[in-house]
C-alpha positions as CSV (number, residue, x, y, z in Angstrom):
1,X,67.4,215.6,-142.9
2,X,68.6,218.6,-144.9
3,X,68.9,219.8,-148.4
4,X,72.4,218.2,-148.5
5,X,71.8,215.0,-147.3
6,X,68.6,214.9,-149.6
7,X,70.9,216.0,-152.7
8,X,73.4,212.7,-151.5
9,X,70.5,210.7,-151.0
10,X,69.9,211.1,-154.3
11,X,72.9,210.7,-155.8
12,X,73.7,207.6,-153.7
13,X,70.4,206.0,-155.1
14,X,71.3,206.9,-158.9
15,X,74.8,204.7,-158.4
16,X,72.2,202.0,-156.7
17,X,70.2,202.0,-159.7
18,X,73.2,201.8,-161.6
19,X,74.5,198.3,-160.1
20,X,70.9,197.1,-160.6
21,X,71.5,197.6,-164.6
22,X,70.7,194.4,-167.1
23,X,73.7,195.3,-168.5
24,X,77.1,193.4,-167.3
25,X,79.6,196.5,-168.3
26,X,76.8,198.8,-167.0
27,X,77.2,197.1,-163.5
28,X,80.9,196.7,-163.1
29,X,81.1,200.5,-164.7
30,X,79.1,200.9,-162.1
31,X,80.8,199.5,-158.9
32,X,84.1,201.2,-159.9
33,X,82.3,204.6,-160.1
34,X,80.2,203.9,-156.6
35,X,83.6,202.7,-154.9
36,X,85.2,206.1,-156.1
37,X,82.5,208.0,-155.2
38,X,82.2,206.5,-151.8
39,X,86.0,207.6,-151.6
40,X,86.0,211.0,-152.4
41,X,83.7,212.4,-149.0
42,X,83.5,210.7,-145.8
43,X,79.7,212.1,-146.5
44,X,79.1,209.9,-149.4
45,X,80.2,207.0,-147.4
46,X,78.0,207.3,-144.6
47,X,74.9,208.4,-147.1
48,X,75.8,204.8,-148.5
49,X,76.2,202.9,-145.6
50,X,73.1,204.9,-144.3
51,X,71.0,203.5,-147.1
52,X,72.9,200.2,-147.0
53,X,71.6,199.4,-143.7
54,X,68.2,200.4,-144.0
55,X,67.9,198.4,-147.6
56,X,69.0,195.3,-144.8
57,X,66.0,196.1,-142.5
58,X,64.1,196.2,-145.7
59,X,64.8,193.2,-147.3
60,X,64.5,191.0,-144.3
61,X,61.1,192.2,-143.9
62,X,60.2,191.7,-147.3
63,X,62.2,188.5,-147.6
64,X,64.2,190.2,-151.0
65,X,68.0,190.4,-152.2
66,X,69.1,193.6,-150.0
67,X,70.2,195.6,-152.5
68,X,68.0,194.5,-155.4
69,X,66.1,197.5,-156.7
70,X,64.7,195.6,-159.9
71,X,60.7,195.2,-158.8
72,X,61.0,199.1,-158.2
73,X,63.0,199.5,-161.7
74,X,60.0,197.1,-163.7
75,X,57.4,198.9,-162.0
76,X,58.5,202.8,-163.0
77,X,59.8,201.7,-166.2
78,X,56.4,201.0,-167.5
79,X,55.7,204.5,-166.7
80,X,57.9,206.1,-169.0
81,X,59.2,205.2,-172.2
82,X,63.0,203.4,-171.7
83,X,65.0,206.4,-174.1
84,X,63.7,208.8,-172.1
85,X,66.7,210.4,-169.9
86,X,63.8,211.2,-167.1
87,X,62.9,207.2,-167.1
88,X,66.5,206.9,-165.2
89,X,65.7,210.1,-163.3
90,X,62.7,209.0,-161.7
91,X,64.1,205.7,-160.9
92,X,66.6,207.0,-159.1
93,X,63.8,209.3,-157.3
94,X,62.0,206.7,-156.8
95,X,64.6,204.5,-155.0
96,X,65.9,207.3,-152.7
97,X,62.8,207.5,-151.5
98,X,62.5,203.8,-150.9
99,X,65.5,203.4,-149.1
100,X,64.5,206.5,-146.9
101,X,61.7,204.6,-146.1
102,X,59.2,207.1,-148.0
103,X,56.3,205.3,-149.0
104,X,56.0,205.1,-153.1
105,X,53.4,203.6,-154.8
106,X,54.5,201.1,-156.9
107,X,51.9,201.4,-159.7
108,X,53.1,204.2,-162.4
109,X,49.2,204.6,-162.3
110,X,49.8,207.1,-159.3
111,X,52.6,208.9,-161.1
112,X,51.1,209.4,-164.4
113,X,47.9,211.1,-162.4
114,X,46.3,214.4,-163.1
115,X,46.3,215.0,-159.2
116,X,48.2,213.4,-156.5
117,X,48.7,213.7,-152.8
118,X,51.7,212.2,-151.1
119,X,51.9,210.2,-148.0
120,X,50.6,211.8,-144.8
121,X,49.4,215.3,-146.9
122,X,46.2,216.6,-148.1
123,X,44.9,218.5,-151.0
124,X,42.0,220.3,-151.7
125,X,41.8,221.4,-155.1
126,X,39.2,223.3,-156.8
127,X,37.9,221.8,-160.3
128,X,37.3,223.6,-163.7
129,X,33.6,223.7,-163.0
130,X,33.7,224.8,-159.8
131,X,33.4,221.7,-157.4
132,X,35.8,221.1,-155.0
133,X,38.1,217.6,-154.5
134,X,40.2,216.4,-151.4
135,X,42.9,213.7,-151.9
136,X,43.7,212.1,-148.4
137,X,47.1,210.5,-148.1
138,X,48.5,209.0,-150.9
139,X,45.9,208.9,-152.9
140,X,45.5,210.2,-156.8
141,X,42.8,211.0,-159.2
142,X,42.5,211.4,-163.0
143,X,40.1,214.6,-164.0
144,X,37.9,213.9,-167.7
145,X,35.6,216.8,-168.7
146,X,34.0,217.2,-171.6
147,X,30.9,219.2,-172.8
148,X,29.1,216.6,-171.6
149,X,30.3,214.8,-168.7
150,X,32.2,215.4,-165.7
151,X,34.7,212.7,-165.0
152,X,36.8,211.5,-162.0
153,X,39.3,208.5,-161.8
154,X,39.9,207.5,-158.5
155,X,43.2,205.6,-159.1
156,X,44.3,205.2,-155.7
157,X,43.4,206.3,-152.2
158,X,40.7,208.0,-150.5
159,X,38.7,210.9,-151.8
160,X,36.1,214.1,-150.7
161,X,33.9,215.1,-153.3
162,X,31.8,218.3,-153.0
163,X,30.0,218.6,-156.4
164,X,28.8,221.9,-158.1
165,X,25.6,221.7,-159.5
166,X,25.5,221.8,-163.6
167,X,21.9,220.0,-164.5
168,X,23.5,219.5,-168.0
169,X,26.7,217.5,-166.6
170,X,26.0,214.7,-164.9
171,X,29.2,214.0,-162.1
172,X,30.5,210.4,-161.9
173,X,33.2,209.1,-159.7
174,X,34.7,205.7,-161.4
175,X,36.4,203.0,-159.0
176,X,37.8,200.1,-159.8
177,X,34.2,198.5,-158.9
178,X,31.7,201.2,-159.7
179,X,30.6,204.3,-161.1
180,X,29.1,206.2,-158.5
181,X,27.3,209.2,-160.5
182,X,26.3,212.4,-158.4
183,X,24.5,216.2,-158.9
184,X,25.0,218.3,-156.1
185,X,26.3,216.3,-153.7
186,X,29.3,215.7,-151.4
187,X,30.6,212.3,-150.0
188,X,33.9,210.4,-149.5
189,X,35.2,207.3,-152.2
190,X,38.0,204.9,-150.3
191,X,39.5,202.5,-153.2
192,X,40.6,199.2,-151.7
193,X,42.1,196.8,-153.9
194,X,38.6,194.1,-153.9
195,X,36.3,196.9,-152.7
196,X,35.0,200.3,-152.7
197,X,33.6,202.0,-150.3
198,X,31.1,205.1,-150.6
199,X,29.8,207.2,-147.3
200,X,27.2,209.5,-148.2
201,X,27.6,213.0,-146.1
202,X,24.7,215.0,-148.6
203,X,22.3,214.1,-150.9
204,X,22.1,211.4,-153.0
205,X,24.5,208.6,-155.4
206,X,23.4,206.2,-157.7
207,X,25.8,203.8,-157.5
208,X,26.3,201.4,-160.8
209,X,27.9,198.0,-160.5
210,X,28.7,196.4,-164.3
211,X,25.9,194.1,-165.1
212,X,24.0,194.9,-161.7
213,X,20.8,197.2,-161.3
214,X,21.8,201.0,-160.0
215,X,21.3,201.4,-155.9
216,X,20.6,204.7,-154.6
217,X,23.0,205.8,-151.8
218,X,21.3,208.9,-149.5
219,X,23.0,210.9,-146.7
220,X,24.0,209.1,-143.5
221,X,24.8,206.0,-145.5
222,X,27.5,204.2,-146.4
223,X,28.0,200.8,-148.4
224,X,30.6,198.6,-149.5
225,X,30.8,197.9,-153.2
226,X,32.5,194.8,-154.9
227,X,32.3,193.9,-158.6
228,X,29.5,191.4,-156.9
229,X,27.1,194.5,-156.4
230,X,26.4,196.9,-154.4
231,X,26.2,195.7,-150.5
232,X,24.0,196.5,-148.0
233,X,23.4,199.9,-146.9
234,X,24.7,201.3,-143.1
235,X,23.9,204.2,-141.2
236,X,26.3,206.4,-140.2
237,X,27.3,209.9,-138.5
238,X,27.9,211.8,-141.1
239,X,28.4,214.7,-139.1
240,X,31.5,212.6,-137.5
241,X,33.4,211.9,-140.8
242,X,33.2,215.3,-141.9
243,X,34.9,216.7,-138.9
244,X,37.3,214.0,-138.8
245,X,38.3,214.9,-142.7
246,X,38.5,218.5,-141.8
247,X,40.7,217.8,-138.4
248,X,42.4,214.9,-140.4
249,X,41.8,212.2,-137.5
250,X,40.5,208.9,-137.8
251,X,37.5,208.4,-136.0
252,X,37.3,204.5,-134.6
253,X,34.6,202.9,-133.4
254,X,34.8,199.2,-132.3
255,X,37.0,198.2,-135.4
256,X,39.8,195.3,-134.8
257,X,43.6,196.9,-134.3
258,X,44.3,195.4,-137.5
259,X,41.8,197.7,-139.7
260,X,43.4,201.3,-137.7
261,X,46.8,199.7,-138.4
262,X,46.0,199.3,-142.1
263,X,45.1,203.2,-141.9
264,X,47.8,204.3,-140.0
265,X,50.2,202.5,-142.3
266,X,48.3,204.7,-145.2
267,X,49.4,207.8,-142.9
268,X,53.0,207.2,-142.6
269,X,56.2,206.8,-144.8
270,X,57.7,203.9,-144.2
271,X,56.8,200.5,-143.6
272,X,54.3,199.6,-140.5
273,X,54.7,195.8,-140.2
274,X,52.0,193.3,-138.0
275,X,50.9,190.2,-137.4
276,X,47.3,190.4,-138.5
277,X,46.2,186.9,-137.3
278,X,48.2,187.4,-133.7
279,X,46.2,191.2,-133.3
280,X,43.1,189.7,-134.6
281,X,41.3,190.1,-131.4
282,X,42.5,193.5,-130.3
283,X,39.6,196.4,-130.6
284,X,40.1,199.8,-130.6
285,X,37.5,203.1,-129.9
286,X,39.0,206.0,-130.3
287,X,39.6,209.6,-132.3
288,X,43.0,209.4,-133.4
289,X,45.5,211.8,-134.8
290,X,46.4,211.6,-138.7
291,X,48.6,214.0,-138.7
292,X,51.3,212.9,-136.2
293,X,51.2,208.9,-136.4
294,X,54.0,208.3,-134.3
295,X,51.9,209.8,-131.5
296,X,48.6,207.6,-132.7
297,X,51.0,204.9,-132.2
298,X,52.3,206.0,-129.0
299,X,48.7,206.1,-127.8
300,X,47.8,202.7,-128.9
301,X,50.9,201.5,-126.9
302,X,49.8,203.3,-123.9
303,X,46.4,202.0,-123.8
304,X,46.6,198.3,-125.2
305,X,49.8,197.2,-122.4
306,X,50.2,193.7,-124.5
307,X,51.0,195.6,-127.2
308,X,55.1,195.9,-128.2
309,X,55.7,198.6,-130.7
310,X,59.5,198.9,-131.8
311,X,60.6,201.7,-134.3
312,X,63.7,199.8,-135.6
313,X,63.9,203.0,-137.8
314,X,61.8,206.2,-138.1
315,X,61.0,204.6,-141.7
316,X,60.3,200.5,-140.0
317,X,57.8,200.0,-136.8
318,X,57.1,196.7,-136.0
319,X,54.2,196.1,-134.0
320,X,53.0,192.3,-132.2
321,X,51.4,191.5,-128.6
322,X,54.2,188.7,-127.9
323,X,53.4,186.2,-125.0
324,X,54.6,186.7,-121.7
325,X,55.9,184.1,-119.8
């Protein structure tokens, strides 16, 4: 896609938000304006029939109104206050990138964040007191320092944490579930939505569950934390994950199709639908690329033959092991 069908995109998606508006005149302003525009370049026809027909593939998958933008409208308008002009703006931002099938998050959480990194990229960044901080795909982070703390927010995502020693600032990571709380260190935070998970790559975390005791995560482990406590501690290669972060792949070892699905769909704009309960007993071993997901899923296809993978649109993939007769 070029610059100018990015720049129609975009101005196809504000008229969208447009006939979404709560107010009556706004709307049928609205549809006279969209009709004219449409009218005026055979270009902005087919950018609207373009979106049109994916917003279709959409909506049957998520069972909504095709056309109805309001859950994305709520979501970002709690983000930004409703006289602000750039409330609109983003909306419209926002949508494009919907219909184009880019993943947004639909928490304003992610766009209000210090640091972000969007779908399928990776940033390293390099923090005021010296450590360093990887954001996998789609993931975001909130940075608090102070005199006496140093303080991350891991609002979404997956992060790699290697701290910089400061004996007079202690270094805590806060989840949804925990605080994990670190000096000199270096390990990986995944935020799920009921869990967090810690792997420990060097040295040592104390991880702090509200109202539980502190558990002490050392290298080579890894543990799964709930707001039920901290959960049992697993070995490991440590040595793995940290080449796998550097080569962005996704290291697999016995795990059901579903769970490298749910990672892949992390890994790609879009939407990557399944069946979990009908790919419940699939396994997968493998090292898998990040980076090029249409090949990982390619791959998959080529070693699991039940498997029927069917990219309706770059942007929608289905995937399900249907029964042959």
């Amino acid at each position: 896609m070029n610059a100018t069908d990015d720049v129609l995109a975009e101005q196809a998606a504000r008229w969208i938000v447009r006939l979404s508006d709560d107010d009556a005149a706004e709307r049928k302003t609205a549809q006279h304006g969209f009709a004219a525009w449409k009218a005026a370049d055979p270009r902005h026809a087919a950018a609207a029939a373009g979106m049109e027909n994916i917003l279709q593939q959409l909506s049957a998958v998520r069972g909504t109104t095709s056309g109805d933008v309001r859950p994305a409208r709520t979501a970002l308008a709690a983000a930004v206050p409703k006289r602000q002009h750039t409330r609109r703006l983003a909306i419209a931002s926002a949508l494009a990138l919907l219909v184009l099938g880019v993943t947004v998050s639909e928490r304003p959480a992610y766009l209000l964040a210090d640091l972000r990194s969007p779908t399928g990229q990776w940033r390293t960044q390099t923090l005021a007191d010296g450590s360093r901080l990887t954001l996998g795909s789609d993931s975001a982070v909130n940075v608090h320092f102070s005199a006496g703390e140093r303080h991350l927010e891991l609002v979404q995502g997956e992060i790699l944490v290697e701290v910089a020693k400061d004996k007079n600032r202690p270094f805590i990571v806060d989840s949804k579930q925990a605080a994990l709380r670190a000096l000199g260190t270096r390990f990986t935070v995944r935020r799920l939505d009921d869990a967090t998970i810690l792997s420990m790559l060097e040295s040592t975390v104390s991880a702090q569950v509200p109202q539980h005791p502190a558990v002490k995560v050392h290298a080579g482990q890894r543990t799964r934390i709930t707001r039920d406590g901290v959960g049992p501690l697993v070995s490991f290669d440590a040595a793995s994950l940290q080449d796998a972060w550097s080569a962005h792949q996704l290291v697999v070892n016995d795990q059901p199709l579903t769970e490298v699905l749910d990672e892949l769909a992390r890994h790609r704009p879009g939407q990557l639908r399944y069946d979990r309960a009908q790919l419940a007993n699939i396994r997968v071993a493998a090292v898998l690329p990040l980076e090029d997901t249409d090949k990982t899923l390619q791959l998959l296809a080529d070693n699991f033959p039940q498997l029927r993978i069917r990219m309706l649109t770059r942007y929608l993939v289905m995937v399900d092991a249907p029964i042959k007769k």
